[in-house]
C-alpha positions as protocol buffer text, in pm:
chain_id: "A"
residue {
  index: 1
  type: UNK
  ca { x: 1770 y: 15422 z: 18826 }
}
residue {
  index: 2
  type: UNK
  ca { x: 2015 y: 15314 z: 19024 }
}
residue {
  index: 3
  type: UNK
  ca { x: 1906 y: 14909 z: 18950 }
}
residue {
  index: 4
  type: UNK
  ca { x: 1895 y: 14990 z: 18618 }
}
residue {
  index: 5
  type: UNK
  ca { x: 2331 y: 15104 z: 18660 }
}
residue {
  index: 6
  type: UNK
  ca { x: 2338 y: 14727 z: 18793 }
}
residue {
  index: 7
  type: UNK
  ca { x: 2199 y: 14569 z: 18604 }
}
residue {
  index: 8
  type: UNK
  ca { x: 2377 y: 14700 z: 18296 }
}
residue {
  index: 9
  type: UNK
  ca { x: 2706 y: 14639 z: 18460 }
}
residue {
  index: 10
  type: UNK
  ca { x: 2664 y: 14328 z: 18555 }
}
residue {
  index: 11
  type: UNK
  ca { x: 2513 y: 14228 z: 18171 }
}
residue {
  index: 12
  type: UNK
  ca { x: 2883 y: 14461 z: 18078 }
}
residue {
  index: 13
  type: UNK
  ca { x: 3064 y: 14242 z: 18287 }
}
residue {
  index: 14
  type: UNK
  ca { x: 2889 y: 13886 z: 18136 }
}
residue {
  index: 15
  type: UNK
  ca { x: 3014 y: 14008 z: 17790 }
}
residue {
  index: 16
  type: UNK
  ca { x: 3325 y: 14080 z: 17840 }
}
residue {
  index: 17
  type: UNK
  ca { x: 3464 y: 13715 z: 17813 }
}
residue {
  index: 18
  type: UNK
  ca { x: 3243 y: 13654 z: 17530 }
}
residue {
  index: 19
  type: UNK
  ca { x: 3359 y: 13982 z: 17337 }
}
residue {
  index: 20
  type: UNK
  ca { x: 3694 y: 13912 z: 17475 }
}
residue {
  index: 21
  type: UNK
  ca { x: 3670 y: 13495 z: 17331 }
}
residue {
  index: 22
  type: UNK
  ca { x: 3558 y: 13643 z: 16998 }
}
residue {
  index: 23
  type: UNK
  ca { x: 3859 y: 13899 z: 17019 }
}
residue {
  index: 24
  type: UNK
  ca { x: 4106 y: 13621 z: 17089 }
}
residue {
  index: 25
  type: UNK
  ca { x: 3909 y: 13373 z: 16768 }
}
residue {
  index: 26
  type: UNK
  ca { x: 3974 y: 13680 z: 16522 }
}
residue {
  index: 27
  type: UNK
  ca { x: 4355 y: 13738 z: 16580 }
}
residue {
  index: 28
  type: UNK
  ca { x: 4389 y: 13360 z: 16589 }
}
residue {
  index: 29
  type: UNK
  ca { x: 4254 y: 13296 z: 16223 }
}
residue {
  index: 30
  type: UNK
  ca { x: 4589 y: 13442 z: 16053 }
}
residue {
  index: 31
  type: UNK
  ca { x: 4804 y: 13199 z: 16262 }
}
residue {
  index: 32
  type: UNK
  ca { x: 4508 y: 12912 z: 16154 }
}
residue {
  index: 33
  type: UNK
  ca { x: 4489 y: 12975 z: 15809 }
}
residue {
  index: 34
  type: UNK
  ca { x: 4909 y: 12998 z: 15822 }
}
residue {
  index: 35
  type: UNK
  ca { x: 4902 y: 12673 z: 15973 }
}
residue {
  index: 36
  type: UNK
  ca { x: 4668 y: 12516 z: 15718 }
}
residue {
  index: 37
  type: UNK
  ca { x: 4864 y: 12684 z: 15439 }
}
residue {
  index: 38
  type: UNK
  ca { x: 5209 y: 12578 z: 15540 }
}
residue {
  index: 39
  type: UNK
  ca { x: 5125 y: 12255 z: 15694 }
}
residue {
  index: 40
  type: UNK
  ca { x: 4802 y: 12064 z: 15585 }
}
residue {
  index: 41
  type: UNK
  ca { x: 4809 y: 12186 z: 15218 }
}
residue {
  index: 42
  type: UNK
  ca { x: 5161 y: 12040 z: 15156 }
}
residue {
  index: 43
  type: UNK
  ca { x: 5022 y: 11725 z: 15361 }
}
residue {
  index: 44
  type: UNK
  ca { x: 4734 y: 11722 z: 15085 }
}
residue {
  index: 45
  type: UNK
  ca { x: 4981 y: 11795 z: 14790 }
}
residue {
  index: 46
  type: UNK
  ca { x: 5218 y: 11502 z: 14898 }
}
residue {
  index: 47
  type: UNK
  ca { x: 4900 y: 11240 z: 14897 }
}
residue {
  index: 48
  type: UNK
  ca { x: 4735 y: 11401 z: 14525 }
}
residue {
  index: 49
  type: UNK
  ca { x: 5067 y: 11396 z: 14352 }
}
residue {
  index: 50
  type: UNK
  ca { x: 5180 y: 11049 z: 14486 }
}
residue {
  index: 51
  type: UNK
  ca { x: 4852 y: 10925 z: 14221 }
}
residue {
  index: 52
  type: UNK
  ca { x: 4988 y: 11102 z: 13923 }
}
residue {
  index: 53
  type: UNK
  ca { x: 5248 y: 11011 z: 13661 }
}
residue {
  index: 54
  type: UNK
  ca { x: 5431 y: 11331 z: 13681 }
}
residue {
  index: 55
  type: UNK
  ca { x: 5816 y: 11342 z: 13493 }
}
residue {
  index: 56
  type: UNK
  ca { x: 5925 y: 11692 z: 13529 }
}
residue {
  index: 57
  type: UNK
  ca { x: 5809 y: 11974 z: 13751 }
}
residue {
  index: 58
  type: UNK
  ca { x: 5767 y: 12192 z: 13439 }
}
residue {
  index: 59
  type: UNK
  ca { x: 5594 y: 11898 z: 13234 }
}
residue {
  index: 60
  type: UNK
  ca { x: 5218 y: 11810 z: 13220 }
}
residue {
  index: 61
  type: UNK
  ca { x: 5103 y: 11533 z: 13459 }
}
residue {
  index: 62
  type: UNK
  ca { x: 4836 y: 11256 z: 13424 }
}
residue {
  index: 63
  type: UNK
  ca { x: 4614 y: 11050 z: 13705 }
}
residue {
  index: 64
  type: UNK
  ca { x: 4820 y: 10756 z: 13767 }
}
residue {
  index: 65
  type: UNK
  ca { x: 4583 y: 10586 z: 14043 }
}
residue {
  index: 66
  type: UNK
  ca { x: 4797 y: 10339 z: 14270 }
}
residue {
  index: 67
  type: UNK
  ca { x: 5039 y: 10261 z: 14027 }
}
residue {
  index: 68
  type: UNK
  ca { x: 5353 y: 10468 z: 14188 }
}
residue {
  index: 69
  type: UNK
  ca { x: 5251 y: 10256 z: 14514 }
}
residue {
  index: 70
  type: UNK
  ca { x: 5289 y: 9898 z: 14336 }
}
residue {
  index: 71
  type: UNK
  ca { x: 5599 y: 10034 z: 14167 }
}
residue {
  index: 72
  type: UNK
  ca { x: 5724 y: 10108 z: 14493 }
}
residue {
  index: 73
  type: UNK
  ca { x: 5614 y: 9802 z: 14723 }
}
residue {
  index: 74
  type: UNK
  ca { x: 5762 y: 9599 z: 14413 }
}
residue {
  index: 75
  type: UNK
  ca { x: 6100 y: 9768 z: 14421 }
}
residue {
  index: 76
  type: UNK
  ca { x: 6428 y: 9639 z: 14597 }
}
residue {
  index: 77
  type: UNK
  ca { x: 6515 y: 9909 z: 14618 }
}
residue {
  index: 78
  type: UNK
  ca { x: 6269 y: 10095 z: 14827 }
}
residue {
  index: 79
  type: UNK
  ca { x: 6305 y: 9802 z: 15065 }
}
residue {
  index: 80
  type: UNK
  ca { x: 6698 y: 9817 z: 15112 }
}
residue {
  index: 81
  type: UNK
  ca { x: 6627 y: 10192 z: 15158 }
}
residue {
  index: 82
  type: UNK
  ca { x: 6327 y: 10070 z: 15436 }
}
residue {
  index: 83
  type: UNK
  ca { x: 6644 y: 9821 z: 15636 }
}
residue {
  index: 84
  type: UNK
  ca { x: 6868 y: 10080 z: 15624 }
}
residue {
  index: 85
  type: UNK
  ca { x: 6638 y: 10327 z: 15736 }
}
residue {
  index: 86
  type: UNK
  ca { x: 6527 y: 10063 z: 16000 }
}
residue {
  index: 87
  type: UNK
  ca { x: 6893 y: 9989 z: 16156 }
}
residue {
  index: 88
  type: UNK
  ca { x: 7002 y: 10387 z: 16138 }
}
residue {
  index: 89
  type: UNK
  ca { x: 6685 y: 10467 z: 16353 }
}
residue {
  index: 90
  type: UNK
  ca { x: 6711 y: 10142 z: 16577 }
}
residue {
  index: 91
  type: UNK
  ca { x: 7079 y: 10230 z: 16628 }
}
residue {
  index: 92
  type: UNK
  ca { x: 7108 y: 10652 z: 16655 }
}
residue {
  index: 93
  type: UNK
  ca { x: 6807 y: 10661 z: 16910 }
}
residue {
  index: 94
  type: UNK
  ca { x: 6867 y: 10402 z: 17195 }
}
residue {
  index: 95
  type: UNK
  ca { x: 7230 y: 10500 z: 17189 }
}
residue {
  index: 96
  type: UNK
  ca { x: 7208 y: 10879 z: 17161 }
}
residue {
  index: 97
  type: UNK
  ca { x: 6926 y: 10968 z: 17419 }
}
residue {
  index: 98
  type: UNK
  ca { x: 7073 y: 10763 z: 17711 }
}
residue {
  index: 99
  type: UNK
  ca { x: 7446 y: 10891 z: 17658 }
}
residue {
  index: 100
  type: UNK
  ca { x: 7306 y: 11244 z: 17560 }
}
residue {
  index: 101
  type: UNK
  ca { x: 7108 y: 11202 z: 17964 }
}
residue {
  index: 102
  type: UNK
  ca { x: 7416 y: 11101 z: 18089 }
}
residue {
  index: 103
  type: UNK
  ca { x: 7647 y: 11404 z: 17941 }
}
residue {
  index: 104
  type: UNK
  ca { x: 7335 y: 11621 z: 18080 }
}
residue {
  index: 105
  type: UNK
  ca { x: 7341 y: 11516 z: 18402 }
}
residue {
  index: 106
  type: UNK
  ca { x: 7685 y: 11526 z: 18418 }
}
residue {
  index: 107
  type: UNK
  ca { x: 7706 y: 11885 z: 18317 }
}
residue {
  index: 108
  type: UNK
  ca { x: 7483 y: 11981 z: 18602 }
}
residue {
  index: 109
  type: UNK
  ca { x: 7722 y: 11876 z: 18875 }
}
residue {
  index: 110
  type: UNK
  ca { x: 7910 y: 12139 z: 18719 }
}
residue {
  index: 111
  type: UNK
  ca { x: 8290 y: 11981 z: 18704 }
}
residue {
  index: 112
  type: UNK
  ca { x: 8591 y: 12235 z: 18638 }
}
residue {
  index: 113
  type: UNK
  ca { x: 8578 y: 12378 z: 18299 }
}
residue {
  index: 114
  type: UNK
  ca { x: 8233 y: 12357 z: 18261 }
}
residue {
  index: 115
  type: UNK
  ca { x: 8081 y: 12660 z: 18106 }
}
residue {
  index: 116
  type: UNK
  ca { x: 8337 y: 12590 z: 17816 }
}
residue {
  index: 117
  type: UNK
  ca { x: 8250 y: 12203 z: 17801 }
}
residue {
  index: 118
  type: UNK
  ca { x: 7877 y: 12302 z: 17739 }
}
residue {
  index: 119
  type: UNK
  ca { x: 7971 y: 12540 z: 17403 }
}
residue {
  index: 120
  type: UNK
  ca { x: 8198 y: 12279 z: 17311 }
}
residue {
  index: 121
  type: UNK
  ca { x: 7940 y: 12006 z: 17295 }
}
residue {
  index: 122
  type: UNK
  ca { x: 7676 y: 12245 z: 17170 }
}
residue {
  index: 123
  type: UNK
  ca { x: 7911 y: 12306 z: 16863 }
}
residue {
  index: 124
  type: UNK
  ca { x: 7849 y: 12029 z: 16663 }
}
residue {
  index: 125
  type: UNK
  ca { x: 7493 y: 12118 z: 16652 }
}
residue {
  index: 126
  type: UNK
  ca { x: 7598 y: 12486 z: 16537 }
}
residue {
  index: 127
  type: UNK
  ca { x: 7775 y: 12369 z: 16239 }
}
residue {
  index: 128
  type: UNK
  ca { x: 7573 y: 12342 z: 15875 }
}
residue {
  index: 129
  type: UNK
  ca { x: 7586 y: 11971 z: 15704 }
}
residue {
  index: 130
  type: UNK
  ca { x: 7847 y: 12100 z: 15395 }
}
residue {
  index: 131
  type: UNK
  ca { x: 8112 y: 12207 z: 15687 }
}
residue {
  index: 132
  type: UNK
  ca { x: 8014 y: 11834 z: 15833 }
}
residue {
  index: 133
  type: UNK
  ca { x: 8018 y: 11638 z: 15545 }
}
residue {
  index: 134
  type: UNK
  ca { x: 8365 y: 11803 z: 15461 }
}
residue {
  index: 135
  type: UNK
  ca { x: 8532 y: 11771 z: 15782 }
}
residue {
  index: 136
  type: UNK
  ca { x: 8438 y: 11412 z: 15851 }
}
residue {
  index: 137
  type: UNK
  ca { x: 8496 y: 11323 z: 15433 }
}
residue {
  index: 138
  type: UNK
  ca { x: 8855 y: 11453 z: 15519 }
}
residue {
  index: 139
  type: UNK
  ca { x: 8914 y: 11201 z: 15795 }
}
residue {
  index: 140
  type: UNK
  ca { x: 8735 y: 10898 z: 15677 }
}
residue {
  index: 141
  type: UNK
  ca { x: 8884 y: 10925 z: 15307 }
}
residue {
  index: 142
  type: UNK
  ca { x: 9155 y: 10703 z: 15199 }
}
residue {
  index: 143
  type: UNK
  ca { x: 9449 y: 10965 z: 15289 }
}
residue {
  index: 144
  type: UNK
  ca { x: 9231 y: 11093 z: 15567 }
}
residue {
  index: 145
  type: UNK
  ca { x: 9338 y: 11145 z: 15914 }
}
residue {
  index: 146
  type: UNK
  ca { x: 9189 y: 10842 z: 16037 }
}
residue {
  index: 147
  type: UNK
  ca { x: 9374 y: 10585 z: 15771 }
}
residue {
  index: 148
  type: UNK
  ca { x: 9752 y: 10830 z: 15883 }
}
residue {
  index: 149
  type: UNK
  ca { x: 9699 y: 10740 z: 16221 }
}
residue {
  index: 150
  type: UNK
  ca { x: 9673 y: 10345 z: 16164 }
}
residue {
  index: 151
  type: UNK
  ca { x: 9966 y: 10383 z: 15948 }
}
residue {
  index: 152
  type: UNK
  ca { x: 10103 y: 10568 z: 16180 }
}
residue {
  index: 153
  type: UNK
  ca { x: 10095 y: 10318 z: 16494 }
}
residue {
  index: 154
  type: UNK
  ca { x: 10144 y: 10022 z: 16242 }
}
residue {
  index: 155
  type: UNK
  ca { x: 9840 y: 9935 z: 16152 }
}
residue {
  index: 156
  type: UNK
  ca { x: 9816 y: 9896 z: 15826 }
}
residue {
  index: 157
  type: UNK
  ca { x: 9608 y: 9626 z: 15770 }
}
residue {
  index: 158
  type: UNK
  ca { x: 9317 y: 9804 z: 15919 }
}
residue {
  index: 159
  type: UNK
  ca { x: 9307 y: 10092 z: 15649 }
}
residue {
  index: 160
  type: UNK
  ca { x: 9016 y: 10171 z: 15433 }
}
residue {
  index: 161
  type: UNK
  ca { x: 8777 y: 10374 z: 15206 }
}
residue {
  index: 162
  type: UNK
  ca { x: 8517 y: 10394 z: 15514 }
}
residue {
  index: 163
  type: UNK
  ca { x: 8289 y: 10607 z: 15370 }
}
residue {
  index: 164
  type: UNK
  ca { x: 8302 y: 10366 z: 15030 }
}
residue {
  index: 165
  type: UNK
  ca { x: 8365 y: 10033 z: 15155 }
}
residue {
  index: 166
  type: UNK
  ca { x: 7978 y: 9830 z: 15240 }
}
residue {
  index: 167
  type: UNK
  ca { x: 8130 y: 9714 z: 15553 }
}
residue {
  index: 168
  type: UNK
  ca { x: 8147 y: 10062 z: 15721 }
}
residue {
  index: 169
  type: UNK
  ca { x: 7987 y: 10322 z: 15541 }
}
residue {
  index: 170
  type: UNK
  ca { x: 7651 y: 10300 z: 15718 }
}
residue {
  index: 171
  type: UNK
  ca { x: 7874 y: 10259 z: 16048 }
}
residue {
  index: 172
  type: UNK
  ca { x: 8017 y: 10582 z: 15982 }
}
residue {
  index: 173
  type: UNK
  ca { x: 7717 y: 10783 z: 15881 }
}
residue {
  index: 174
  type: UNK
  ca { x: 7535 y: 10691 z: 16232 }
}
residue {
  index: 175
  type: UNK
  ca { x: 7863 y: 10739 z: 16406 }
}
residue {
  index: 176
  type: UNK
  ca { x: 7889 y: 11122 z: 16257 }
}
residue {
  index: 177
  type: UNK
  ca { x: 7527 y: 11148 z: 16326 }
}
residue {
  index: 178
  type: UNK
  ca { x: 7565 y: 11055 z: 16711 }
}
residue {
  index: 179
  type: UNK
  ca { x: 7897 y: 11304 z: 16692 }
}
residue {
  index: 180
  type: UNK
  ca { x: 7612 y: 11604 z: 16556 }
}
residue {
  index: 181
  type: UNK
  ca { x: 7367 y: 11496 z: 16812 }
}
residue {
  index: 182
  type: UNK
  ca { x: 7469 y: 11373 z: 17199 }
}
residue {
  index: 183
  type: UNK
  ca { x: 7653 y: 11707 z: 17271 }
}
residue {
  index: 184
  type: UNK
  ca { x: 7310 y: 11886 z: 17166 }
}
residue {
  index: 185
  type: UNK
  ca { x: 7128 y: 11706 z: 17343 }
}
residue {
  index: 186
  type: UNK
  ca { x: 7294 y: 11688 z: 17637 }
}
residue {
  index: 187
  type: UNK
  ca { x: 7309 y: 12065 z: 17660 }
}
residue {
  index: 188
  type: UNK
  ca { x: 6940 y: 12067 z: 17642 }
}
residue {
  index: 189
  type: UNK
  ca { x: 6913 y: 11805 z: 17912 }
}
residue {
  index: 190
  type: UNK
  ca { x: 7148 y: 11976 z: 18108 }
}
residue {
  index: 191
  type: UNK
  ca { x: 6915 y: 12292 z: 18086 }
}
residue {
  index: 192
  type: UNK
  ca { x: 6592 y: 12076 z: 18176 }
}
residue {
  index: 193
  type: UNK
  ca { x: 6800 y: 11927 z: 18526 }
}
residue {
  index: 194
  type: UNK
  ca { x: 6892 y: 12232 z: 18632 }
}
residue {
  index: 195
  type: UNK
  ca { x: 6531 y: 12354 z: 18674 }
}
residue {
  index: 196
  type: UNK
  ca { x: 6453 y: 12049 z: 18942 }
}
residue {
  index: 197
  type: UNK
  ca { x: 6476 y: 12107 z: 19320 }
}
residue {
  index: 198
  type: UNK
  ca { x: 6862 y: 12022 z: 19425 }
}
residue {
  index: 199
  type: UNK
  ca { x: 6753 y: 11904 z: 19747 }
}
residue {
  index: 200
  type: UNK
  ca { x: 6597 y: 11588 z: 19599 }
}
residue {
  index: 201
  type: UNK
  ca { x: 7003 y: 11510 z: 19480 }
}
residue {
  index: 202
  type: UNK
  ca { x: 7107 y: 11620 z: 19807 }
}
residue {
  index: 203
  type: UNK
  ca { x: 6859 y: 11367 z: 19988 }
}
residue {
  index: 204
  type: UNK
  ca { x: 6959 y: 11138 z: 19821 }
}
residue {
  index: 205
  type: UNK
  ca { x: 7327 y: 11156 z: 19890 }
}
residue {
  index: 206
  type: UNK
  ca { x: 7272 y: 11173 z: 20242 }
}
residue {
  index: 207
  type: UNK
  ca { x: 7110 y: 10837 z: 20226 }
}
residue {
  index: 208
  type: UNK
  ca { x: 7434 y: 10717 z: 20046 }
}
residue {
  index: 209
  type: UNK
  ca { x: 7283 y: 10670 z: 19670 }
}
residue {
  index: 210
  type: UNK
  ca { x: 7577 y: 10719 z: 19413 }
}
residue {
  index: 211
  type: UNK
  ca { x: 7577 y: 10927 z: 19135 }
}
residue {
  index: 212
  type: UNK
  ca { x: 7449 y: 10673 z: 18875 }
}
residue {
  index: 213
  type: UNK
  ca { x: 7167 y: 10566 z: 19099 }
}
residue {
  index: 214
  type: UNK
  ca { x: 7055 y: 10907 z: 19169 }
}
residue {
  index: 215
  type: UNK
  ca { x: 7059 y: 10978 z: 18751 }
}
residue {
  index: 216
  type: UNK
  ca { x: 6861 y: 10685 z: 18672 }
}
residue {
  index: 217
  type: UNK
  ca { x: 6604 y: 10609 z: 18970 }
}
residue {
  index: 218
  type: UNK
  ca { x: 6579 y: 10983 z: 19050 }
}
residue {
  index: 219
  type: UNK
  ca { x: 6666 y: 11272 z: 18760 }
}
residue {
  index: 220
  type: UNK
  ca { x: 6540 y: 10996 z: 18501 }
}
residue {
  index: 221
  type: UNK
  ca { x: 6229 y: 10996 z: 18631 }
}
residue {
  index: 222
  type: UNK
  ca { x: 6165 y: 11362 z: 18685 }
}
residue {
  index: 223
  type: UNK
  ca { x: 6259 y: 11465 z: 18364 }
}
residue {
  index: 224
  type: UNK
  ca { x: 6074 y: 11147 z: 18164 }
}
residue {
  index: 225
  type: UNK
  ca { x: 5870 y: 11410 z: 17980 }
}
residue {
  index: 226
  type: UNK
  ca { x: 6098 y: 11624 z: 17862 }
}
residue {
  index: 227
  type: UNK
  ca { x: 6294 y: 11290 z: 17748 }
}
residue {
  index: 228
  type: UNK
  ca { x: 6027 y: 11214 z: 17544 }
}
residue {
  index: 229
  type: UNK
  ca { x: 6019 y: 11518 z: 17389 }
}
residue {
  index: 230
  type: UNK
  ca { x: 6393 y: 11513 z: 17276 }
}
residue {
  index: 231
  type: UNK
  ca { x: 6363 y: 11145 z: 17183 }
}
residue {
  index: 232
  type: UNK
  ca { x: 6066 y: 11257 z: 16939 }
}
residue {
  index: 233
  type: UNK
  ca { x: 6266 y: 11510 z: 16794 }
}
residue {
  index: 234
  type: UNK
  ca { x: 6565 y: 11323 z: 16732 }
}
residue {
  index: 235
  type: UNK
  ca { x: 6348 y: 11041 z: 16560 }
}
residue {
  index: 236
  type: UNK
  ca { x: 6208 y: 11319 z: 16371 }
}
residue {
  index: 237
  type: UNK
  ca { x: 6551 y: 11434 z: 16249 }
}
residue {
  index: 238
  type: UNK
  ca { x: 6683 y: 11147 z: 16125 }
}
residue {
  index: 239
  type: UNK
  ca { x: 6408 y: 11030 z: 15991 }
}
residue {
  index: 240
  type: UNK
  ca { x: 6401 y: 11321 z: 15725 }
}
residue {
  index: 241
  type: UNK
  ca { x: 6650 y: 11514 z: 15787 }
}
residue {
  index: 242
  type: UNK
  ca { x: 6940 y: 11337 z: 15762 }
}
residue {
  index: 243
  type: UNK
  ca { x: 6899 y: 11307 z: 15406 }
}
residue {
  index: 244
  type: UNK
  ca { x: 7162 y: 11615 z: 15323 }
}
residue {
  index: 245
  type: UNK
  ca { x: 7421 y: 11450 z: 15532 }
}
residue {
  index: 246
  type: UNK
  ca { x: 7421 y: 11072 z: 15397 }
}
residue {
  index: 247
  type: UNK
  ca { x: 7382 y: 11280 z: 14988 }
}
residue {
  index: 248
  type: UNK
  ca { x: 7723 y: 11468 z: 15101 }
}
residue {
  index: 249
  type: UNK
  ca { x: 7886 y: 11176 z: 15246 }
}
residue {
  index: 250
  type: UNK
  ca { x: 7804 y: 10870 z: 15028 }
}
residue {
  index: 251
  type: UNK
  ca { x: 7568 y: 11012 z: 14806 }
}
residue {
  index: 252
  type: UNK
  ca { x: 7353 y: 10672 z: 14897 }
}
residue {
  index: 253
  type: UNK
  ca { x: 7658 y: 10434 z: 14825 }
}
residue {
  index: 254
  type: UNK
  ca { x: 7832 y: 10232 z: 14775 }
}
residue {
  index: 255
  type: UNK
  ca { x: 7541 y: 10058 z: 14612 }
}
residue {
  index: 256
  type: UNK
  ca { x: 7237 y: 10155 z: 14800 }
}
residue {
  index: 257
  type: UNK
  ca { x: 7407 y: 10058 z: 15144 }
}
residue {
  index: 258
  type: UNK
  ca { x: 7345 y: 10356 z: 15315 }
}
residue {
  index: 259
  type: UNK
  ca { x: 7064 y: 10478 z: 15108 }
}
residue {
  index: 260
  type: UNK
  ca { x: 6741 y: 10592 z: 15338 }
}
residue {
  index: 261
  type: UNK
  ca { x: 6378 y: 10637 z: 15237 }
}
residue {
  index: 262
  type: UNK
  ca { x: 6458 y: 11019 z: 15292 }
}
residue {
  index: 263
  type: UNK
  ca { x: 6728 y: 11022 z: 15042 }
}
residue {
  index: 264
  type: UNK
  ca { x: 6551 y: 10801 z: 14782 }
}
residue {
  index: 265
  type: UNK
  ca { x: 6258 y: 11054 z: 14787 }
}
residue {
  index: 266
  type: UNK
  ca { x: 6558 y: 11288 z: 14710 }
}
residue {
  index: 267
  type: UNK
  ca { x: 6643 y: 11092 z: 14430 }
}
residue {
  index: 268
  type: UNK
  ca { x: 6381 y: 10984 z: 14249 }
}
residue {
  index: 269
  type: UNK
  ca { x: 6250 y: 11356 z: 14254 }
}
residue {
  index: 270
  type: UNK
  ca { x: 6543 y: 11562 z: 14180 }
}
residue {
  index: 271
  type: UNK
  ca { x: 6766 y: 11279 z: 13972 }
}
residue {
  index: 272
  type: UNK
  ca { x: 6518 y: 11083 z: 13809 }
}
residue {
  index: 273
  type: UNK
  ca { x: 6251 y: 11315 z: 13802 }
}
residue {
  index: 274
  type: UNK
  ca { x: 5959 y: 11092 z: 13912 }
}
residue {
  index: 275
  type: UNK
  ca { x: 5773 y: 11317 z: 14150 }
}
residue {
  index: 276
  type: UNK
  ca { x: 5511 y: 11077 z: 14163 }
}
residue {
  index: 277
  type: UNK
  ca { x: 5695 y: 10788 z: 14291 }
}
residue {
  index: 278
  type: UNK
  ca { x: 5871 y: 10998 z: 14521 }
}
residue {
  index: 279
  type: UNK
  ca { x: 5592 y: 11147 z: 14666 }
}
residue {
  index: 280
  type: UNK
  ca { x: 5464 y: 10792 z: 14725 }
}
residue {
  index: 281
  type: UNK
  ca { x: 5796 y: 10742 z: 14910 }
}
residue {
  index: 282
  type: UNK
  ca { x: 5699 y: 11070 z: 15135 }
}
residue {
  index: 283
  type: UNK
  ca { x: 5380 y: 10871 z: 15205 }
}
residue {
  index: 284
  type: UNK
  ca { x: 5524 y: 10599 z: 15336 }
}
residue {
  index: 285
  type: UNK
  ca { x: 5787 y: 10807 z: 15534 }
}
residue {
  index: 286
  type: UNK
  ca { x: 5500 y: 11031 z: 15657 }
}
residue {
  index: 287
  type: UNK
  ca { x: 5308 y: 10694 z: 15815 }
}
residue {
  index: 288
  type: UNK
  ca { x: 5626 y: 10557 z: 15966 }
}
residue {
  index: 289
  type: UNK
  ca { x: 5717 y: 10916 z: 16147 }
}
residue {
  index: 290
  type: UNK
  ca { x: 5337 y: 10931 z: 16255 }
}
residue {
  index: 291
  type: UNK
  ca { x: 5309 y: 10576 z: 16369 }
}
residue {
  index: 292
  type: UNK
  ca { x: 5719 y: 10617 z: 16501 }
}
residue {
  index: 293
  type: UNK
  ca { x: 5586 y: 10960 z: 16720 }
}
residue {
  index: 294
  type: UNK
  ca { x: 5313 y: 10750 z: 16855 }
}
residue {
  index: 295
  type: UNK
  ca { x: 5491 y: 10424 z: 17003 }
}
residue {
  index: 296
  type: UNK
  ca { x: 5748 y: 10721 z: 17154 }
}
residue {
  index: 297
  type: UNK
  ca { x: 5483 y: 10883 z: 17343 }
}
residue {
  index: 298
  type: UNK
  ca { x: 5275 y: 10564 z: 17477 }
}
residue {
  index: 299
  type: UNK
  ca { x: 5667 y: 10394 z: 17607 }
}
residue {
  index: 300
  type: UNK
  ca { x: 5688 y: 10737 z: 17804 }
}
residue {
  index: 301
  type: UNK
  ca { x: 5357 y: 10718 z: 17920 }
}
residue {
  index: 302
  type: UNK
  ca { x: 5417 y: 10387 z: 17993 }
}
residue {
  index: 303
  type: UNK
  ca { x: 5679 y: 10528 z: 18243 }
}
residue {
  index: 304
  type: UNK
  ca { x: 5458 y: 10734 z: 18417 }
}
């Protein structure tokens, strides 16, 4: 009788992780089919729509095949909105992430005043686009604060529209977008450096390394995962999301200077009421983010 106890409890105990797997399957299939819902069927919407000739979101659509994808790789535009994409990306990113290190590591030597300077820098990242868009439009206008000040030191010459002149308004949009983003960042490095040992810095010092060699050949190094994780994000984020800012600034302008592929997939779908060619757009933008996320991660493996 008493084998027969043991043997049951020990077939009891063999279950249990099975049961307990198929337990853990069952309460994952809400957050699966959320996932699918949310993420793959919009994927899967994006790529069916981009083949239709579709002129109104209320308005009957019709298979259009490939033809929003030759009207796109055969339009000047879409390839001025492709450079301009191009030099805000190849701009924002190797400038941000290295100064956005540098205010990180800074912030974790912890210099007077510097429980304030972290909210101050993490601000910026606080504030919505419209409150932005209206601050910076106010000191890059023509009677902005930026235009009294040259006047004010004498010089004159140097005043101008800089959000509508095509010398600087693409200057000025990656300029406020490193304003939104290095503080941010450099909070959430600052968080990341304070979890490694001290006494790494400390060794370090004793040897006689300075500061800057102990951020780049030691804190660098330590934290090149989580750098790749911030860099991905930020490629992310201006890659599609700093389509709001650039519509509030410039509204693509002048011309289609600082117009993006994330703001022309604005336009053609909400002011020219193409979906399909802007969903053909979102194709293209999807590939380049995909294929961007990629060469991000293999450069910080590359590290390793």
């Amino acid at each position: 009788m008493s084998s027969v106890k043991f043997r049951l409890k020990a077939n009891s105990q063999k279950a249990g992780p099975v049961g307990s797997t198929k337990g853990l399957s069952l309460f994952s299939l809400p957050a699966l089919g959320w996932f699918v819902f949310f993420t793959i069927g919009p994927l899967v919407a994006m790529f069916y729509i981009s083949t239709l000739n579709w002129r109104s979101i209320i308005g009957q659509s019709e298979p259009a095949g490939f033809s929003n994808y030759e009207k796109l790789f055969g339009s000047d535009v879409f390839y001025a909105a492709l450079q301009t994409t191009a030099i805000q990306l190849g701009i924002m990113i190797p400038v941000m992430i290295p100064l956005a290190f540098m205010v990180g590591y800074y912030l974790t030597l912890k210099p007077r005043g510097h429980r304030v300077l972290r909210v101050i820098l993490f601000t910026p990242g606080l504030i919505s686009i419209s409150a932005t868009a209206m601050v910076f439009y106010a000191a890059l206008g023509p009677q902005g604060l930026v235009n009294g000040l040259l006047e004010a030191i004498g010089l004159d010459d140097l005043t101008k529209p800089w959000l509508a002149s095509a010398d600087t308004a693409l200057a000025m949009v990656i300029i406020v977008g490193l304003w939104q983003g290095i503080g941010y960042s450099g909070v959430l490095f600052a968080a990341r450096l304070e979890s490694v040992n001290k006494d790494l810095f400390e060794a370090a010092k004793l040897d006689g390394a300075s500061e800057w060699r102990i951020m780049w050949r030691i804190a660098f190094p330590i934290t090149v995962d989580f750098v790749g994780t911030l860099t991905m994000l930020q490629f992310l984020w201006t890659l599609f999301g700093s389509a709001g800012l650039i519509l509030l600034l410039t509204r693509g302008g002048p011309g289609q200077t600082t117009t993006t592929l994330s703001l022309l997939i604005y336009q053609k779908a909400f002011f020219e009421n193409d979906l399909g060619y802007s969903q053909a757009a979102g194709v293209v933008l999807f590939v380049i983010g995909l294929a961007g996320m990629i060469l991000i991660r293999r450069l910080i493996r590359a590290r390793d």
